[in-house]
Wavefront OBJ file of the C-alpha trace (Angstrom):
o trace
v 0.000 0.000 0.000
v 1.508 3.239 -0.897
v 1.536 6.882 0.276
v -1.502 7.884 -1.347
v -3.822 4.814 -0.933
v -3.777 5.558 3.010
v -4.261 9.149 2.918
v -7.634 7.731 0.625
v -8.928 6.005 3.455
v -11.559 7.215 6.088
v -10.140 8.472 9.343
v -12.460 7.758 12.585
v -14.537 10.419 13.954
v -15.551 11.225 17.582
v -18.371 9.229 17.203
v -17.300 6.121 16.424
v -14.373 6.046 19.137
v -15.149 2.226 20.386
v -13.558 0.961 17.647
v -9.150 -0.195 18.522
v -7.253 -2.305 16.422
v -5.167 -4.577 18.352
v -1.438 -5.580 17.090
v -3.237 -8.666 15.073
v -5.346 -5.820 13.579
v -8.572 -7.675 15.263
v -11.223 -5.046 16.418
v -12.599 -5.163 20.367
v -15.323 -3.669 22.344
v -13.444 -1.170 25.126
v -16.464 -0.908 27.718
v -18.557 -3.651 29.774
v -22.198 -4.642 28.319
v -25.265 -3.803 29.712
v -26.173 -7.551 29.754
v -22.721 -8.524 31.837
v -22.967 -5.456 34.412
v -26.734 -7.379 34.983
v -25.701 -10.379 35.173
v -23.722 -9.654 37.685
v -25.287 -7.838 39.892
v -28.638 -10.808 39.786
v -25.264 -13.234 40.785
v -24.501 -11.081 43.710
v -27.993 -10.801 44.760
v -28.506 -14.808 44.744
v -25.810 -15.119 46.996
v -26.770 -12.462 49.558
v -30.071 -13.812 49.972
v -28.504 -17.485 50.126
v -26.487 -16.017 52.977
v -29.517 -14.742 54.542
v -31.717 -17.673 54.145
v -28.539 -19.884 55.222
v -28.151 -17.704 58.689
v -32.332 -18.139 59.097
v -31.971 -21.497 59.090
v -29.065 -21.670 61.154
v -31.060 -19.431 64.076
v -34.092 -21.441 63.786
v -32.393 -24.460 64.588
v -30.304 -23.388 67.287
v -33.726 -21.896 68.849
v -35.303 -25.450 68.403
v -31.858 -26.938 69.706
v -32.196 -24.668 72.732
v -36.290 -25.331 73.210
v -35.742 -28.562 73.088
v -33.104 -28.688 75.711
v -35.138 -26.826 78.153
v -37.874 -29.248 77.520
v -35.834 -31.809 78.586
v -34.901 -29.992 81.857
v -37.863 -29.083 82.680
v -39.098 -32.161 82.722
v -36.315 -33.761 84.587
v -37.393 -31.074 86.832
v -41.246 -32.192 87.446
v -40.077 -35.898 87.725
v -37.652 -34.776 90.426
v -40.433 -32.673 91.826
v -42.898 -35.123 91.490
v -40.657 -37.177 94.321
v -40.831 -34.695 96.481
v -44.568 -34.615 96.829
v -47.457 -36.557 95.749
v -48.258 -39.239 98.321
v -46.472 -38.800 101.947
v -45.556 -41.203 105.272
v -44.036 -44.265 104.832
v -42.012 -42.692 107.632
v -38.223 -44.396 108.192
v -38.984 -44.294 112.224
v -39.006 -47.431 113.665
v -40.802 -46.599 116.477
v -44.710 -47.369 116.235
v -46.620 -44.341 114.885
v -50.264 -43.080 114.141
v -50.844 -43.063 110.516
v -53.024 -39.813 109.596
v -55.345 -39.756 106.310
v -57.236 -35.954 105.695
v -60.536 -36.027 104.223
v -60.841 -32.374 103.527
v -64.020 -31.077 101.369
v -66.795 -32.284 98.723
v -66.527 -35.823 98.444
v -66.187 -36.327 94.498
v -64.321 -38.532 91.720
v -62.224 -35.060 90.565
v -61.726 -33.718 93.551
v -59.202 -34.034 96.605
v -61.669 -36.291 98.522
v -62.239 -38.202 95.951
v -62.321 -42.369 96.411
v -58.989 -43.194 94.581
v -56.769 -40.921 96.792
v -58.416 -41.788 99.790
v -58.168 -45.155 99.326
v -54.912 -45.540 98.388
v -54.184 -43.355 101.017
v -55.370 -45.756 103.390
v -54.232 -48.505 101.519
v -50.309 -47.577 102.309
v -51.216 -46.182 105.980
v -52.564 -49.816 106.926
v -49.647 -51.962 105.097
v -47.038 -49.725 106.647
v -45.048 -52.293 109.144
v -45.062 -48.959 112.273
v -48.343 -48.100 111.895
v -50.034 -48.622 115.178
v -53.102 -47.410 114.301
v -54.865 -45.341 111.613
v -56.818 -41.895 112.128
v -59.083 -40.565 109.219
v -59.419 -36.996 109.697
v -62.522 -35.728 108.048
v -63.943 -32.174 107.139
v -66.532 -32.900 104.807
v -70.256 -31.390 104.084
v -70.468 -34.681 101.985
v -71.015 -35.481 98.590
v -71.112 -38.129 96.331
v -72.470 -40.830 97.873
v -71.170 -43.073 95.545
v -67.845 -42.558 96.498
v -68.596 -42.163 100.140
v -69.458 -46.111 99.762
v -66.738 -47.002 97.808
v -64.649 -45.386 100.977
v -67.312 -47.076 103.139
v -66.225 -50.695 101.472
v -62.550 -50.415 101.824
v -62.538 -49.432 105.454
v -64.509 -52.127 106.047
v -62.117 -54.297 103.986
v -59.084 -53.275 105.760
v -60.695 -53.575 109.181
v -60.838 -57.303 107.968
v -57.582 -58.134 106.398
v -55.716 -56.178 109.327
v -57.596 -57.030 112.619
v -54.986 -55.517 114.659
v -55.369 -52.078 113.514
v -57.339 -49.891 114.716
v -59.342 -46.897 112.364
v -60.867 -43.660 113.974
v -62.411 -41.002 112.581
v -61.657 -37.647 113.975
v -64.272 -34.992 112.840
v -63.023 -31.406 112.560
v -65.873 -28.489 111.608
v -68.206 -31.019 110.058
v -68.837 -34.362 109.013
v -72.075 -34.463 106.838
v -73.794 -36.444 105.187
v -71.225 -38.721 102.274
v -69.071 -37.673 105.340
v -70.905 -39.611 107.963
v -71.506 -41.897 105.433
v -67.554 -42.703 105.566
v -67.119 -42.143 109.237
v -69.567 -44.986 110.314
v -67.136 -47.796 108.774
v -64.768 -46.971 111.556
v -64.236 -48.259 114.429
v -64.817 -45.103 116.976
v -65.730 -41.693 116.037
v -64.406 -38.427 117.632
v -66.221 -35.155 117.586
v -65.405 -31.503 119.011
v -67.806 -30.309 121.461
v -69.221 -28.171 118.170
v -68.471 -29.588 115.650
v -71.689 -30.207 113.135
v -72.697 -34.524 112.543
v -75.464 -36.098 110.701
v -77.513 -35.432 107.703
v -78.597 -38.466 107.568
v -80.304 -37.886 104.154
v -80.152 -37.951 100.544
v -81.412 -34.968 98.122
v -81.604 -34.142 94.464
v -82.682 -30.584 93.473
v -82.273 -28.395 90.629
v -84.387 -25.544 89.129
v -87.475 -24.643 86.572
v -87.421 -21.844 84.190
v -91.079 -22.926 82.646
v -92.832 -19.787 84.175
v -89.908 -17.676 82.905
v -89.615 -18.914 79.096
v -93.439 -17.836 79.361
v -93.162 -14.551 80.081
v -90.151 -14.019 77.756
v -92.016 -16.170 74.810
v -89.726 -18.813 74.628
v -90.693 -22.136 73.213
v -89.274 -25.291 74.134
v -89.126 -27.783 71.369
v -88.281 -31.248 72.963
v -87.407 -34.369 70.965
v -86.931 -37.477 72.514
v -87.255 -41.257 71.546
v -88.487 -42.843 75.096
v -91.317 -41.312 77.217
v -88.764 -40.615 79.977
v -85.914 -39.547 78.373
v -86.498 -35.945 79.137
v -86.429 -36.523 82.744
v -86.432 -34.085 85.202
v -86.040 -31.732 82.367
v -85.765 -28.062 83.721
v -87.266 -26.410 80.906
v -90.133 -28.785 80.542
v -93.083 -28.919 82.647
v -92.675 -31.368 85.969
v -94.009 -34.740 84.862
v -96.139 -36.055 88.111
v -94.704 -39.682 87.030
v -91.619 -38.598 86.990
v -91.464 -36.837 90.415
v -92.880 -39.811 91.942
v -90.353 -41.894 90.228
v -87.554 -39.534 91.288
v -88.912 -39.690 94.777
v -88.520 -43.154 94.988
v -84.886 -43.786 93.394
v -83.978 -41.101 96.753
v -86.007 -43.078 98.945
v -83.625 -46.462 98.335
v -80.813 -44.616 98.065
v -81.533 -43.299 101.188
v -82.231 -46.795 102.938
v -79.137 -47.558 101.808
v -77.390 -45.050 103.470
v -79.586 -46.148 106.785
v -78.566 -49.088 106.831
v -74.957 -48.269 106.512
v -75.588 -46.559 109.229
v -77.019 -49.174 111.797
v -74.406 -51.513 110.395
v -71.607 -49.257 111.858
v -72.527 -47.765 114.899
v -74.929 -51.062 115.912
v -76.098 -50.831 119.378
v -74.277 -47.388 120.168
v -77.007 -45.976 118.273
v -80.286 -44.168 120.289
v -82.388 -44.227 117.437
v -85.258 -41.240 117.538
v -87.626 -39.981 114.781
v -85.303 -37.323 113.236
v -82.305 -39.595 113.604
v -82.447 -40.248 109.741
v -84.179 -37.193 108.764
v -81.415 -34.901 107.651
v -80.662 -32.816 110.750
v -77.479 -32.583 111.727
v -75.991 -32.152 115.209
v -74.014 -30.503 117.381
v -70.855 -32.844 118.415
v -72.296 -32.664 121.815
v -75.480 -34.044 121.283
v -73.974 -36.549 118.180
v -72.523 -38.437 121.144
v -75.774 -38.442 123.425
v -78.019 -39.948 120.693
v -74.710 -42.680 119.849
v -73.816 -40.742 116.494
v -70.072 -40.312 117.676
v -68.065 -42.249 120.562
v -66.780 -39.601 122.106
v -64.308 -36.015 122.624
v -60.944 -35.448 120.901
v -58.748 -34.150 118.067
v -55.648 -35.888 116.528
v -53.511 -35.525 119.174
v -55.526 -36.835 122.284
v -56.594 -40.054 119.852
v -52.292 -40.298 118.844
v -51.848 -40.408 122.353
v -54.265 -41.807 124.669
v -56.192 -44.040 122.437
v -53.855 -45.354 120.328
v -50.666 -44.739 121.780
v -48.778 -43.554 119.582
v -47.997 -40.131 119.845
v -45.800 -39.733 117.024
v -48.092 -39.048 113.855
v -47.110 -39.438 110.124
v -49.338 -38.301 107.419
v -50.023 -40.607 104.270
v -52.631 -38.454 103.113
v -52.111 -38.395 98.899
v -51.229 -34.970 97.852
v -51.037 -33.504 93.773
v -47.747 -33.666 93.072
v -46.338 -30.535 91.667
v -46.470 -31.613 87.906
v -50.542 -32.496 88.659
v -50.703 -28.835 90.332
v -48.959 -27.582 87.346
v -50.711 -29.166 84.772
v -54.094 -28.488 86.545
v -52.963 -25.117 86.911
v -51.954 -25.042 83.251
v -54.968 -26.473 81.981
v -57.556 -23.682 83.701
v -55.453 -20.802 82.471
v -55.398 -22.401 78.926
v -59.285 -22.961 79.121
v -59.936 -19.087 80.405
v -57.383 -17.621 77.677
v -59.294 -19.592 74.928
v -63.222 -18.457 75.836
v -61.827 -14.809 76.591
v -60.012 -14.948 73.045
v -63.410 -16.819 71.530
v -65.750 -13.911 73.427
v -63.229 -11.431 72.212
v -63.368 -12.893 68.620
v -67.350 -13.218 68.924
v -67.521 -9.587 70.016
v -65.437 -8.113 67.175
v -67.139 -9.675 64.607
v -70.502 -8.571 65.813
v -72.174 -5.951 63.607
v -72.668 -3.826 67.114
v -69.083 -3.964 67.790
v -68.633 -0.615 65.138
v -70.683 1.235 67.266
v -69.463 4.243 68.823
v -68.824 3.842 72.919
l 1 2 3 4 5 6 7 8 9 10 11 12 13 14 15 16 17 18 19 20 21 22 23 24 25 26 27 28 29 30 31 32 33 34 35 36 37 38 39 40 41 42 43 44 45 46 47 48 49 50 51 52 53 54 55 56 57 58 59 60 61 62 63 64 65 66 67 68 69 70 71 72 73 74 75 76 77 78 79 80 81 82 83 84 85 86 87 88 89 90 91 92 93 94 95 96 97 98 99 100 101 102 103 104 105 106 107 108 109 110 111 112 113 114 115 116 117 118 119 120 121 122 123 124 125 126 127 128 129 130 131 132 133 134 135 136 137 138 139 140 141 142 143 144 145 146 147 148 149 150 151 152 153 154 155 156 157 158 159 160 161 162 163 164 165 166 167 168 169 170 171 172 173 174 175 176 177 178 179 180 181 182 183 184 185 186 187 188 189 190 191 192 193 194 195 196 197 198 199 200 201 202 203 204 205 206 207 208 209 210 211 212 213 214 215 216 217 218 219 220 221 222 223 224 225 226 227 228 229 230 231 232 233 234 235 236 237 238 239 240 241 242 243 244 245 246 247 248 249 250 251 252 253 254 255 256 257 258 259 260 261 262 263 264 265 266 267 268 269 270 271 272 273 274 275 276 277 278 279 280 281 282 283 284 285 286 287 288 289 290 291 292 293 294 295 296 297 298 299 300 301 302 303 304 305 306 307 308 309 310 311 312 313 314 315 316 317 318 319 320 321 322 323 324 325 326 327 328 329 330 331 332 333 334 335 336 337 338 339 340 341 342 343 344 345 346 347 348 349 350 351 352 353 354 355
């Protein structure tokens, strides 16, 4: 190529500056794309969010790591507890000793009172090897008298398999009805001068709201397959069959409860004509009409009847995990119908209103 050819050719303007030739006399591109600089960036991106999702899941298993240990202590901690309390006595004296067993309120299958504890209370306080003899303390208006006889059977049981054990019942404020129904098994019954006894009696009650749906209008639309299945029903009319039926189931039951009665206290008993009528007594006069043996608290029985001063309690106690979980389960229960009535009420049309 000579002198003149190349001053011929085309020299590059401003405009078209992205244009080098290299040493080969290839042509490049000087600046990055817009496609790589994107490309990029979306690369960088993915792995910062990678990073983030990777440090997520590392927290939310070192939180479940963490929850699950302390789920693990704290139940170690509720079995240890649990050892602590529950059912007490089986005392390591070796000296003889009055066993004691509370009866303390409503006599019922969920309650404190209720057979199983008191049984198996009784149960341990009568195969203990020191136990001299046995003292049920009771406090009780009554209750169930279903359980009272299941209470009623075992004493009477254990009387049998261990003859030379003695069981008294010491009465503290009042021992009423299922109460006395328990008390009678034993063998002697001590009363405080005022302390309440009896109620020899048996009732079932409840309430009618008839005359009331009347006056408000309300209708009650009753379905049943059996003529009686409806019994007793509040918001029904009282059935004259019925009553007289109900009437007679609490007359038996009531026999029962009678005879239980004369079975226990036998000839101690001065029977009169309100003896089984569902008064109760003064402690004082329990004793005159042969309800009750005679004066005393836990101590003076310990120690001058059965000679034993020393006293250990086998009376079954909730454990803490049962208080716990009890405890647990009624604030659970209130949260959820507050948060249900709370619900309910927002979602009421009146809720908007102004207050």
């Amino acid at each position: 190529m000579d002198v003149d050819q190349a001053q011929q050719q085309p020299q590059p303007t401003s405009g078209t500056a992205n244009v080098a030739v290299d040493t080969h006399g290839a042509s490049t591109s000087a600046p990055t794309s817009t496609s790589q600089v994107n490309w990029e960036r979306s690369v960088l991106e993915n792995l910062a969010a990678e990073t983030l999702d990777e440090q997520k899941r590392a927290r939310k298993y070192r939180t479940a790591v963490s929850l699950l240990w302390l789920a693990f202590f704290f139940l170690i901690f509720l079995a240890v507890m649990g050892l602590f309390s529950g059912k007490r006595g089986e005392s390591s004296a070796t000296d003889k000793h009055t066993a004691l067993v509370e009866l303390k309120g409503v006599i019922s299958a969920d309650s404190k009172a209720s057979a199983d504890k008191i049984i198996s209370a009784l149960q341990a306080a009568f195969k203990d090897k020191n136990t001299a003899g046995v003292v049920l303390r009771i406090n009780s208006p009554g209750g169930s008298p279903v359980q009272a006889g299941y209470i009623n059977d075992e004493i009477k049981r254990l009387r049998g398999k261990y003859k030379d054990i003695p069981i008294y019942v010491v009465v503290q404020d009042i021992c009423a009805s299922g109460g006395y129904y328990v008390a009678v098994a034993a063998d002697k019954i001590f009363v405080d001068k005022a302390s309440l006894v009896g109620s020899i009696g048996v009732l079932m009650d409840g309430f009618g709201f008839t005359g009331t749906m009347e006056k408000l209008g309300v209708e009650r639309r009753l379905v049943t397959a059996g003529a009686n299945k409806g019994f007793l029903d509040p918001y029904s009319p009282m059935n004259p069959d019925q009553q007289k039926y109900a009437q007679q189931m609490v007359g038996e039951i009531h026999q029962q409860f009678i005879s239980v009665v004369k079975a226990g206290r036998g000839a101690r008993l001065k029977e009169t004509p309100e003896t089984f009528s569902g008064l109760v007594w003064s402690g004082e006069k329990s004793v005159a009409l042969g309800l009750a043996d005679g004066f005393g608290g836990l101590d003076f029985v310990a120690r001058e009847v059965v000679k034993a001063e020393q006293v250990v309690d086998f009376t079954s106690e909730e454990s803490f995990s049962e208080q716990f979980a009890r405890r647990l389960g009624a604030n659970a229960a209130e949260s959820f119908f507050n948060g249900l009535i709370s619900t309910m009420t927002s979602q009421s049309p009146q809720s908007n209103r102004v207050r």
